[in-house]
C-alpha positions in Angstrom: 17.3 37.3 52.9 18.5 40.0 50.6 17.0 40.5 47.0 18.5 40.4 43.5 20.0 43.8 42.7 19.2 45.2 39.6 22.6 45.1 37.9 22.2 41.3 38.5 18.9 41.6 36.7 20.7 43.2 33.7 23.0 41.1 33.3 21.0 38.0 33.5 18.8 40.2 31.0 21.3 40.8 28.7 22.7 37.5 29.0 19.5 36.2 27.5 19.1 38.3 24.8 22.3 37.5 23.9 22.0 34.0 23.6 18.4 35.1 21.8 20.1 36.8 19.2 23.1 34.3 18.8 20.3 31.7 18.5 18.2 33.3 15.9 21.1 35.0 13.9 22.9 31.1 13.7 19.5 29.0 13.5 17.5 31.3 10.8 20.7 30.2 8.5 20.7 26.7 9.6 17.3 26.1 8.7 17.5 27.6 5.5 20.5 25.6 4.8 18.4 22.4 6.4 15.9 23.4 3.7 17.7 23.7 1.0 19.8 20.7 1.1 16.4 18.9 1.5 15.2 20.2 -1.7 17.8 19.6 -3.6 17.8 16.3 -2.5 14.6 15.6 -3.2 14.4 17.5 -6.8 18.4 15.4 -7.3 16.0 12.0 -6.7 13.2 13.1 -9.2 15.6 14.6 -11.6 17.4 11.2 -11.6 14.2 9.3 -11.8 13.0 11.1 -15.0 16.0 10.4 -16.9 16.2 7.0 -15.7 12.2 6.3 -17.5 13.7 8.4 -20.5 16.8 6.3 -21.1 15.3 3.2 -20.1 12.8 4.4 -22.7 14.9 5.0 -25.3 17.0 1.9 -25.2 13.5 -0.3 -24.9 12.6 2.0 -28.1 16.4 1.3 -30.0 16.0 -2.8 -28.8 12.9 -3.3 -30.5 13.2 -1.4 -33.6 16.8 -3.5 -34.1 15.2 -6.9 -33.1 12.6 -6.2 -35.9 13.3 -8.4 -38.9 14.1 -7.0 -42.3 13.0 -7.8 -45.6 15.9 -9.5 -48.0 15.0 -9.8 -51.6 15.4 -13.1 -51.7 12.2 -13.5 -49.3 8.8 -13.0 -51.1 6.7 -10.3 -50.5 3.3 -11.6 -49.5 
């Protein structure tokens, strides 16, 4: 049995770091994209939720001031 020579060893070396680097230099972006779409997500959904209580809100507000009955002067002031 012969062993590995060491240009085989190099290559196989720089073979790796190769794939290393393509790894890191395509996954550190990935993940900060991952990230980002995740937060905007999630501050989309609570964004969204806090003007849906606000409207909701303000139209309970608007329904109940308009359903209120007025005073006509033909009704008597008690």
């Amino acid at each position: 049995m012969t062993e590995q020579s060491k240009s085989d060893r190099l290559t196989l070396g720089v073979f790796v770091a190769g794939v290393l680097a393509i790894g890191c230099c395509a996954g550190i972006p990935l993940a900060a994209g991952a990230v980002v779409a995740i937060g905007g997500f999630a501050f989309g959904a609570i964004a969204f939720a806090v003007l849906l209580v606000l409207v909701g809100g303000l139209a309970l507000l608007r329904r109940r001031r308009h359903a209120c009955p007025s005073l006509t002067p033909s009704e008597p002031r008690s």
